[in-house]
Biopython code that builds the backbone (N, CA, C, O; Angstrom):
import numpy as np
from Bio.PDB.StructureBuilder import StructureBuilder

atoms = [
    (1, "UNK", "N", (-175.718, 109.592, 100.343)),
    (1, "UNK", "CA", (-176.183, 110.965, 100.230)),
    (1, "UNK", "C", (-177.638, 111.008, 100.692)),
    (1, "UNK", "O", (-178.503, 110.143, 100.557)),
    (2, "UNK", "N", (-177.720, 112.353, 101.335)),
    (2, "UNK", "CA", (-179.194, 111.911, 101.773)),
    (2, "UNK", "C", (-180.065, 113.481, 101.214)),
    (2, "UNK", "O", (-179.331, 114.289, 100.646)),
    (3, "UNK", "N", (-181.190, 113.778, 101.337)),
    (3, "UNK", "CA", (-182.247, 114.708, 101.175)),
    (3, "UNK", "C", (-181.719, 116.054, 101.406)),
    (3, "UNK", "O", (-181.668, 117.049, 100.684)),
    (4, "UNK", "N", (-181.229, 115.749, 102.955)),
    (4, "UNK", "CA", (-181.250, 116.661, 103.524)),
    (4, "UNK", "C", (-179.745, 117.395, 103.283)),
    (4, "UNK", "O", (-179.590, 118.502, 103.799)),
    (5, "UNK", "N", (-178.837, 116.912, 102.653)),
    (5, "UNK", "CA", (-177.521, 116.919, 102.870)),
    (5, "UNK", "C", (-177.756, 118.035, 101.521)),
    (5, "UNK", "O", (-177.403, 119.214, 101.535)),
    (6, "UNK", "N", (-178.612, 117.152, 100.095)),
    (6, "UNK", "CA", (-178.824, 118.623, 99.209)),
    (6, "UNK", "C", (-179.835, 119.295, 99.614)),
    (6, "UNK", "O", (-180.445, 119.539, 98.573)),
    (7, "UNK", "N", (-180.371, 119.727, 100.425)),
    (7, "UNK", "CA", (-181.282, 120.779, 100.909)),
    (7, "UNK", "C", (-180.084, 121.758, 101.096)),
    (7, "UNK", "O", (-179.978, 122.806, 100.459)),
    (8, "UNK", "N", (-178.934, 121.198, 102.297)),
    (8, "UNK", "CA", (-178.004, 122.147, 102.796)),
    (8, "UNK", "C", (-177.533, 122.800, 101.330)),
    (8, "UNK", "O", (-177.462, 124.018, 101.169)),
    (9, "UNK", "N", (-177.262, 121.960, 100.421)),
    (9, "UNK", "CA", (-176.152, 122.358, 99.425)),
    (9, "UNK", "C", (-177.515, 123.345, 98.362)),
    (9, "UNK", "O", (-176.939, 124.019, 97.508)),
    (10, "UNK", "N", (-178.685, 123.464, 98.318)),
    (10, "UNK", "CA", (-179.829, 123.643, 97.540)),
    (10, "UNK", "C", (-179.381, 123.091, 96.075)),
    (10, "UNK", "O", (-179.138, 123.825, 95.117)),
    (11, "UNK", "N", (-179.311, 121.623, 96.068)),
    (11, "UNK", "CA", (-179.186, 121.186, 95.088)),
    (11, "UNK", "C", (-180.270, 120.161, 94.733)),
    (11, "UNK", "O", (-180.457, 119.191, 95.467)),
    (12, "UNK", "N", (-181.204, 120.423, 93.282)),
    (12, "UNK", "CA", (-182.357, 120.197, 92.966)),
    (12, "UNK", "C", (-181.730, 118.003, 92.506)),
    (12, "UNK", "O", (-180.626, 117.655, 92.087)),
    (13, "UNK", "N", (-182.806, 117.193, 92.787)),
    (13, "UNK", "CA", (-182.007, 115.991, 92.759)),
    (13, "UNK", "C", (-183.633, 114.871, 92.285)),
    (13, "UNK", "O", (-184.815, 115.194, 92.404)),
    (14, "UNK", "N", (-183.082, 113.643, 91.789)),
    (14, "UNK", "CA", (-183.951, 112.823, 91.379)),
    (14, "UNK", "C", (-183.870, 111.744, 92.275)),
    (14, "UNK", "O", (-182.795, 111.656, 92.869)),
    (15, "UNK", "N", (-184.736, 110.890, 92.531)),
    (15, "UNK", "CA", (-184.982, 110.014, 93.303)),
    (15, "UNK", "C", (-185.139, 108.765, 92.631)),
    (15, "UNK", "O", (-186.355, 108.610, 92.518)),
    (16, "UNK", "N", (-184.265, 107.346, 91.893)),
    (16, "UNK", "CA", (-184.497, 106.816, 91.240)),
    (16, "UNK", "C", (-184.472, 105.383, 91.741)),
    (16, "UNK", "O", (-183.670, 105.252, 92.667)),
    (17, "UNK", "N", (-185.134, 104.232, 91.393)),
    (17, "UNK", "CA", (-184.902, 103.393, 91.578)),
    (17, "UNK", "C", (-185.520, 102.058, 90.152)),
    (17, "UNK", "O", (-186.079, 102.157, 89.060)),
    (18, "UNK", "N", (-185.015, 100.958, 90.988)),
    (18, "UNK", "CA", (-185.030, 100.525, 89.511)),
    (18, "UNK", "C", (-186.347, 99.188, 90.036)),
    (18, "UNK", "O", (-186.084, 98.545, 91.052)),
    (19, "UNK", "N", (-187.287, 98.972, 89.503)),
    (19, "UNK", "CA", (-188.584, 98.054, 89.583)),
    (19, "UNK", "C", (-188.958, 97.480, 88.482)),
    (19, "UNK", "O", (-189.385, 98.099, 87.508)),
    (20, "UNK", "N", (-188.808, 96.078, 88.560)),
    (20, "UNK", "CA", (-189.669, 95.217, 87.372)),
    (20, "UNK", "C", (-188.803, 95.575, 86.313)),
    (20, "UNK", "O", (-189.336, 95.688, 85.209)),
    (21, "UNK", "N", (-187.514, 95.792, 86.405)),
    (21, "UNK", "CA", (-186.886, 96.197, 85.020)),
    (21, "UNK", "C", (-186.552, 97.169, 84.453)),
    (21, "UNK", "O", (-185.846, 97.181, 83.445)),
    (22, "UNK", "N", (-187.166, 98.449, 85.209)),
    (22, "UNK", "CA", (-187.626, 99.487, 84.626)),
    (22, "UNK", "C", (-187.313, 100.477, 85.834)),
    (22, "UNK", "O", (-187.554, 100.586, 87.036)),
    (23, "UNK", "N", (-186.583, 101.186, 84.731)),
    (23, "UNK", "CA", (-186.003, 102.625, 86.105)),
    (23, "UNK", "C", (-186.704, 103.937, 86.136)),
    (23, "UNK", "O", (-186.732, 104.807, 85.266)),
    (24, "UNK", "N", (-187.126, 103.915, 87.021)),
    (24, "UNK", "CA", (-188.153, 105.234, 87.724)),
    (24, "UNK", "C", (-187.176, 106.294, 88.212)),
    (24, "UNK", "O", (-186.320, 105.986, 89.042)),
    (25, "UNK", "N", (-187.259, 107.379, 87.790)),
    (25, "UNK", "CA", (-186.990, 108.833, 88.401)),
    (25, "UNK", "C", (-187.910, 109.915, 88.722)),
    (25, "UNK", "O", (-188.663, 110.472, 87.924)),
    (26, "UNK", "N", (-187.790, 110.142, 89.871)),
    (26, "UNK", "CA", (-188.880, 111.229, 90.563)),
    (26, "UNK", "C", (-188.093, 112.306, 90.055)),
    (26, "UNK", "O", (-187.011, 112.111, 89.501)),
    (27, "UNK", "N", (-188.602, 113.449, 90.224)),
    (27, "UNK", "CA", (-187.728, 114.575, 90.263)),
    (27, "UNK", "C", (-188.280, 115.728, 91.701)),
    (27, "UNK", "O", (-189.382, 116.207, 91.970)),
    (28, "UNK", "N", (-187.051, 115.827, 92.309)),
    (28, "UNK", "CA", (-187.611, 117.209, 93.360)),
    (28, "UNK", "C", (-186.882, 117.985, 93.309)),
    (28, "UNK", "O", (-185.794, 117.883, 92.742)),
    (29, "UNK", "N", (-187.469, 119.354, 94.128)),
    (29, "UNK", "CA", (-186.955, 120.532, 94.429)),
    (29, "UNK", "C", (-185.943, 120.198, 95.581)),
    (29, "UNK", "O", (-185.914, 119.196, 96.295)),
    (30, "UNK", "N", (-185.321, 121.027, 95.579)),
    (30, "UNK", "CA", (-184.166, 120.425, 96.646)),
    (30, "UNK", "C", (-184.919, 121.161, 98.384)),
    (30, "UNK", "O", (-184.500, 120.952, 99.522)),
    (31, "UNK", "N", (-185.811, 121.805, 98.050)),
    (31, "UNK", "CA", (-186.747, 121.877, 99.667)),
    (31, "UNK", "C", (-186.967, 120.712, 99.620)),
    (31, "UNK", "O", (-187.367, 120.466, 100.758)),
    (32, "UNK", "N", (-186.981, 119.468, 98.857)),
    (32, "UNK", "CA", (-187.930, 118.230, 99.380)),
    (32, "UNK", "C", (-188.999, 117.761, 98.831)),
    (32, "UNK", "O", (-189.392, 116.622, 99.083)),
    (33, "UNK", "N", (-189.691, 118.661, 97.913)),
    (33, "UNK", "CA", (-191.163, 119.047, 97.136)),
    (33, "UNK", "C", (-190.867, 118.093, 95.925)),
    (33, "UNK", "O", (-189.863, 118.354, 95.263)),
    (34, "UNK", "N", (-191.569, 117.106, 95.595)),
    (34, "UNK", "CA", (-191.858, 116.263, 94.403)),
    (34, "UNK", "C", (-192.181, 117.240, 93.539)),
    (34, "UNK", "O", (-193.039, 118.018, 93.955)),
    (35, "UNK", "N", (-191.556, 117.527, 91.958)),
    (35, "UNK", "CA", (-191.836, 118.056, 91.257)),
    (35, "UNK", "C", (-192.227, 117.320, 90.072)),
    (35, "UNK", "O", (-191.649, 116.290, 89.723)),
    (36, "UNK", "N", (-193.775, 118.136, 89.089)),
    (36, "UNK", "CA", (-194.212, 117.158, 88.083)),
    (36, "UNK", "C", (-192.671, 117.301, 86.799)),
    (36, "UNK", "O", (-191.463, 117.421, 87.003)),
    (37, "UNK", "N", (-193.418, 117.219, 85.636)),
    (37, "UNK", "CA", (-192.219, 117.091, 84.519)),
    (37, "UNK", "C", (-191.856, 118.075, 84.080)),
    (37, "UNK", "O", (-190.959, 117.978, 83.243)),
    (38, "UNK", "N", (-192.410, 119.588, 84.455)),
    (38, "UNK", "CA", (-192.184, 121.070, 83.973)),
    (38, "UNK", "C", (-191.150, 121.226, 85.195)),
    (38, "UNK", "O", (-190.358, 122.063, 84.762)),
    (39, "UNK", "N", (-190.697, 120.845, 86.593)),
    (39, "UNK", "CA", (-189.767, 121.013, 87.190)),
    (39, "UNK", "C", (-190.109, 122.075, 88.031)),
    (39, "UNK", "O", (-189.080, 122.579, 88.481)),
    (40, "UNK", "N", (-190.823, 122.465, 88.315)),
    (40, "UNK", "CA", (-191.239, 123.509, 89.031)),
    (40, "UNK", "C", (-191.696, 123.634, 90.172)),
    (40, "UNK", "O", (-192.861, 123.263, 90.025)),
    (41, "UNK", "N", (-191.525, 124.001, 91.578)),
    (41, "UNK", "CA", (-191.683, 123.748, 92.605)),
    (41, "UNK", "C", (-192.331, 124.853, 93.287)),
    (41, "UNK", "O", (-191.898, 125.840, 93.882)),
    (42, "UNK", "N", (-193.845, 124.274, 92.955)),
    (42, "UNK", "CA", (-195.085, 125.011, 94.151)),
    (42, "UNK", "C", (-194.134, 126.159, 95.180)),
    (42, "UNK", "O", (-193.919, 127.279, 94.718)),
    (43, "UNK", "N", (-193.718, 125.874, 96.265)),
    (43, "UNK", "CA", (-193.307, 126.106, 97.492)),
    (43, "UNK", "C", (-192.386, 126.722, 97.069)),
    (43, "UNK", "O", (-192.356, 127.699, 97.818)),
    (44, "UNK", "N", (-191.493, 126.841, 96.278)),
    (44, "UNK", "CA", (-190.213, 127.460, 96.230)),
    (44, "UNK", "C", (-190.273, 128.851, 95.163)),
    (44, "UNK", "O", (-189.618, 129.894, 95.158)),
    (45, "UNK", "N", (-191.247, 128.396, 94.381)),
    (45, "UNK", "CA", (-191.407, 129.225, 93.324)),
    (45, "UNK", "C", (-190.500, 129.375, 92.126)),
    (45, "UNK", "O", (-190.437, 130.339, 91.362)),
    (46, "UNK", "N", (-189.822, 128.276, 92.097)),
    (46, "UNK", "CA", (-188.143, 128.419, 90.952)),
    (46, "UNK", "C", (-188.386, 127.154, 90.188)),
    (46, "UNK", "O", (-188.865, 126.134, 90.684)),
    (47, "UNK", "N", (-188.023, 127.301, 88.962)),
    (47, "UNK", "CA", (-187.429, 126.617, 88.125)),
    (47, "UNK", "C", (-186.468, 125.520, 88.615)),
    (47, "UNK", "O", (-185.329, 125.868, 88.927)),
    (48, "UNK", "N", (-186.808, 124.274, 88.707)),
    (48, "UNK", "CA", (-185.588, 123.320, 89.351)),
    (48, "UNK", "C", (-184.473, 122.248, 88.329)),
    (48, "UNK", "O", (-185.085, 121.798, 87.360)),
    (49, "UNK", "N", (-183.911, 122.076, 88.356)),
    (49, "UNK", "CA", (-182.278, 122.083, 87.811)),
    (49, "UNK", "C", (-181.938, 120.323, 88.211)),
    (49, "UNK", "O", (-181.273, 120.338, 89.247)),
    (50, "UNK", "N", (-182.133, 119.092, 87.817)),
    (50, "UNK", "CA", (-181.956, 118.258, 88.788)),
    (50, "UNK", "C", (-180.739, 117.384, 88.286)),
    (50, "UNK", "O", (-180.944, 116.677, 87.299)),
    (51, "UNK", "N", (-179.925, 117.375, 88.670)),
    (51, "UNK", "CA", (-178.744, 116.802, 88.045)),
    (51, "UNK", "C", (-177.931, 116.064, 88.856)),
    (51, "UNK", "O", (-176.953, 115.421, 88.478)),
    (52, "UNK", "N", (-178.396, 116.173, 90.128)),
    (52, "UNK", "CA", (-178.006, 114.667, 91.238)),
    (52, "UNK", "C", (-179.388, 113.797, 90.966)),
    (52, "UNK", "O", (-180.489, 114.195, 90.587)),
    (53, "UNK", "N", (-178.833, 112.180, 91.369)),
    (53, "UNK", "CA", (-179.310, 111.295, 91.305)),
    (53, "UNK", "C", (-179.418, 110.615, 92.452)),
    (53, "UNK", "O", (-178.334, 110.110, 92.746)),
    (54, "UNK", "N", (-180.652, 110.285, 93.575)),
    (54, "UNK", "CA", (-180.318, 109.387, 94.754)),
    (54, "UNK", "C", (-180.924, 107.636, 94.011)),
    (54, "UNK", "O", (-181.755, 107.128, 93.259)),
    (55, "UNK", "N", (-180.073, 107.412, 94.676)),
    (55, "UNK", "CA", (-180.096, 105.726, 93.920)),
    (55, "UNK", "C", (-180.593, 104.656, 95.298)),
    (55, "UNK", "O", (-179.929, 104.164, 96.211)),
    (56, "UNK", "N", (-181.982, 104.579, 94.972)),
    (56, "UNK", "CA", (-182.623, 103.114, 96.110)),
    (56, "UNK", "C", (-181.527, 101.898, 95.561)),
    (56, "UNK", "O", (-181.440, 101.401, 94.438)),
    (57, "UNK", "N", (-181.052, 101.734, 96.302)),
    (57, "UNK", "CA", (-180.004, 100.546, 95.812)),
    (57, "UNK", "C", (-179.408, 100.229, 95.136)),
    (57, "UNK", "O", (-179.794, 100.441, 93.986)),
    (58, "UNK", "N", (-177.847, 99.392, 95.326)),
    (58, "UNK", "CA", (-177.233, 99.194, 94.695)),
    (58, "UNK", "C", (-177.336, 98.729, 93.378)),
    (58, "UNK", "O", (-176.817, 99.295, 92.416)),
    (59, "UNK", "N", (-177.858, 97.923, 93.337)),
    (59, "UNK", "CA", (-178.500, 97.664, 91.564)),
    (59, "UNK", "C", (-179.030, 98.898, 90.770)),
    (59, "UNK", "O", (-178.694, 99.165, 89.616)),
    (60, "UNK", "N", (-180.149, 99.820, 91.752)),
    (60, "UNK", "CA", (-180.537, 101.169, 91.024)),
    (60, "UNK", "C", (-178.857, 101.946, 90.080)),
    (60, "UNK", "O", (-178.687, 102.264, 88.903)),
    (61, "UNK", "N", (-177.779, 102.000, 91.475)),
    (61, "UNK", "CA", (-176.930, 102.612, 91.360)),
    (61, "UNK", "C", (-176.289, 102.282, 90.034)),
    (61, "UNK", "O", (-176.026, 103.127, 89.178)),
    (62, "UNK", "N", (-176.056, 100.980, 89.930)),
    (62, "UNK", "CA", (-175.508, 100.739, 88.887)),
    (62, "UNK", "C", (-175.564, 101.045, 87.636)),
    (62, "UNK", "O", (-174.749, 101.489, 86.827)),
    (63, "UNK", "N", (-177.235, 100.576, 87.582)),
    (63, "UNK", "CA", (-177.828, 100.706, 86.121)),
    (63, "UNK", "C", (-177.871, 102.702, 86.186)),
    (63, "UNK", "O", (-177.911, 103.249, 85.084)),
    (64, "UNK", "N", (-177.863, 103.280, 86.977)),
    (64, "UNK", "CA", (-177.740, 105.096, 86.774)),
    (64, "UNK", "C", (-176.166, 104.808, 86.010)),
    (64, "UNK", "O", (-176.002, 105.248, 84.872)),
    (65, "UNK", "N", (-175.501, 104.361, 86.419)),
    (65, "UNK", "CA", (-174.144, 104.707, 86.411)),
    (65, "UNK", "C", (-173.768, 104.496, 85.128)),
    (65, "UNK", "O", (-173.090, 105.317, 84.510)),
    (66, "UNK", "N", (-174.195, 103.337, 84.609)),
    (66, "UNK", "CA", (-174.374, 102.940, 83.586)),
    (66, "UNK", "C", (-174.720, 103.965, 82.352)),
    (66, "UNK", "O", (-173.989, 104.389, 81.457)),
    (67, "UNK", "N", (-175.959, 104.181, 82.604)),
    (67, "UNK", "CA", (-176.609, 105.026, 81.865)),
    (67, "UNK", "C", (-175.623, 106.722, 81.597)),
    (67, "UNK", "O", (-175.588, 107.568, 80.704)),
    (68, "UNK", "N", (-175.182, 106.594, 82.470)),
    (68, "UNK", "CA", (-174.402, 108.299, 82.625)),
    (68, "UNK", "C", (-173.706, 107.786, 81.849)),
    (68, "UNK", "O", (-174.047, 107.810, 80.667)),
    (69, "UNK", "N", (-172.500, 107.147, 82.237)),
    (69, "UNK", "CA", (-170.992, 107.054, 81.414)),
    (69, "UNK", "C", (-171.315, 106.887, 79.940)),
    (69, "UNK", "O", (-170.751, 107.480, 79.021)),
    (70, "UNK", "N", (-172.536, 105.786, 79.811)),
    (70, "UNK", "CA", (-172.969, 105.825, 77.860)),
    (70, "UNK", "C", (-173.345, 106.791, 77.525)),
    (70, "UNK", "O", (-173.244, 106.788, 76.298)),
    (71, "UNK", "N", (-173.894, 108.021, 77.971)),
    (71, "UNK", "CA", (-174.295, 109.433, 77.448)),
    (71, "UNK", "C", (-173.793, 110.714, 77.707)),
    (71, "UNK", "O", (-173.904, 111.282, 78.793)),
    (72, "UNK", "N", (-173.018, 111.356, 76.318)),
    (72, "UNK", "CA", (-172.158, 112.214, 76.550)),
    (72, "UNK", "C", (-173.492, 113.217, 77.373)),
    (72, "UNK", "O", (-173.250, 113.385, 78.568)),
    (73, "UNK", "N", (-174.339, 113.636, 77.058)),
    (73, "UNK", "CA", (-175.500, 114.674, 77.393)),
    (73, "UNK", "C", (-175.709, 114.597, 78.790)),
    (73, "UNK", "O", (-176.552, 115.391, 79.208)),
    (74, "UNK", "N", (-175.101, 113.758, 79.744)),
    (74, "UNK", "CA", (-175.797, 113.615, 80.962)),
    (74, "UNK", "C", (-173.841, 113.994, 81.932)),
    (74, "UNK", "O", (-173.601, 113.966, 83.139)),
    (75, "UNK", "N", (-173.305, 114.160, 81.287)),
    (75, "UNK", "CA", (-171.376, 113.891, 81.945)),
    (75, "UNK", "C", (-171.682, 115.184, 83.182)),
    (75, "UNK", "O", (-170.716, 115.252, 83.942)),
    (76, "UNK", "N", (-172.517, 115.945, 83.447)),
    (76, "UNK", "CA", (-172.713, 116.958, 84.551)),
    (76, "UNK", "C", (-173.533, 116.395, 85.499)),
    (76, "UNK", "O", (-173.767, 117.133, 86.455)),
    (77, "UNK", "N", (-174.126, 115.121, 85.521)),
    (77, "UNK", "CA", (-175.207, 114.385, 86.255)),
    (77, "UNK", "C", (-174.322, 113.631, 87.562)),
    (77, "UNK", "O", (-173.278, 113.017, 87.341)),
    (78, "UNK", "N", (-174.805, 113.754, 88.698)),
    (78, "UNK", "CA", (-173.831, 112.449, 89.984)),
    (78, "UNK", "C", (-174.949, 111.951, 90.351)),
    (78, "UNK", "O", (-175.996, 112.577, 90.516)),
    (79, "UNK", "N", (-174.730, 110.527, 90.529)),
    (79, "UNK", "CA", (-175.290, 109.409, 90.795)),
    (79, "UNK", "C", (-174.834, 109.080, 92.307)),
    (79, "UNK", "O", (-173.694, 109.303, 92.715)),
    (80, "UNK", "N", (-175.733, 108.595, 92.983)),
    (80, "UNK", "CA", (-175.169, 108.107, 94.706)),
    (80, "UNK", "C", (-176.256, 107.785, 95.224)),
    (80, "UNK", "O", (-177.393, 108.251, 95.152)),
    (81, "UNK", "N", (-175.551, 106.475, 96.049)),
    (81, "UNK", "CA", (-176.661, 105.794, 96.934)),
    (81, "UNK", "C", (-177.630, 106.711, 97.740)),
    (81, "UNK", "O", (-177.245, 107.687, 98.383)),
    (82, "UNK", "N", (-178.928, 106.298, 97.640)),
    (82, "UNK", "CA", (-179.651, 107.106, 98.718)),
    (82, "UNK", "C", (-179.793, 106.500, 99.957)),
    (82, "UNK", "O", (-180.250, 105.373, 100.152)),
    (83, "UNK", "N", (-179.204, 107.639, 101.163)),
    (83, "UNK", "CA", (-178.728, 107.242, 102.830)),
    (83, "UNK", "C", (-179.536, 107.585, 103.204)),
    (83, "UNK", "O", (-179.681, 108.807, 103.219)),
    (84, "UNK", "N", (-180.756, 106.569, 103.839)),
    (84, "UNK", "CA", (-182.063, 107.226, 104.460)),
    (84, "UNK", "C", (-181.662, 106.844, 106.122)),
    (84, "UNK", "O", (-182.423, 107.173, 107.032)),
]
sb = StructureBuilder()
sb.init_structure("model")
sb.init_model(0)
sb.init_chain("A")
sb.init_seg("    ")
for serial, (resi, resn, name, xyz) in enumerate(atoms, 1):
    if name == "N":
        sb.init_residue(resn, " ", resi, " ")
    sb.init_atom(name, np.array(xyz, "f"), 0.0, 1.0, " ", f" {name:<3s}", serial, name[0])
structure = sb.get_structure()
C-alpha cells in the first residue's frame, strides 16, 4: 500500500515502524501532511481519522498485526506493508 493510493481513497493513515524494540507511529492526513497528536491537519483543515497502518517492514508488520488481533478497541484498524 502506498501514500498515494490513500490520498486517492482520502483515507487518514499511520506510518509505523518498529526501532530498537520499540514501535513508532507517525500519524498523517491522508494529503500526506504529518500530523501532531490532536490529529489535525494544517493544510486540510479537518479533523483526521487514522485507522490504516503503513508498516516499514515485515517485522513492523507483524508486531502491528499482532497488536490489532490482541485488542478488541483497534478490530476497525488495517495494517499493510508500506510500498514505496
Amino acid at each position: 500500500m502506498t501514500p498515494e493510493a490513500l490520498k486517492n481513497q482520502q483515507k487518514d493513515y499511520f506510518v509505523a515502524e518498529w526501532v530498537e524494540e520499540q514501535l513508532f507511529m507517525v500519524p498523517h492526513c491522508f494529503c500526506g501532511r504529518e500530523v501532531n497528536e490532536d490529529y489535525f491537519c494544517d493544510t486540510c483543515q479537518r479533523q483526521c481519522t487514522c485507522q490504516v497502518i503503513l508498516c516499514r517492514g515485515p517485522q513492523t508488520l507483524r508486531i502491528v498485526e499482532m497488536f490489532l488481533h490482541g485488542n478488541p478497541h483497534f478490530k476497525n484498524f488495517q495494517a499493510y506493508t508500506y510500498d514505496q
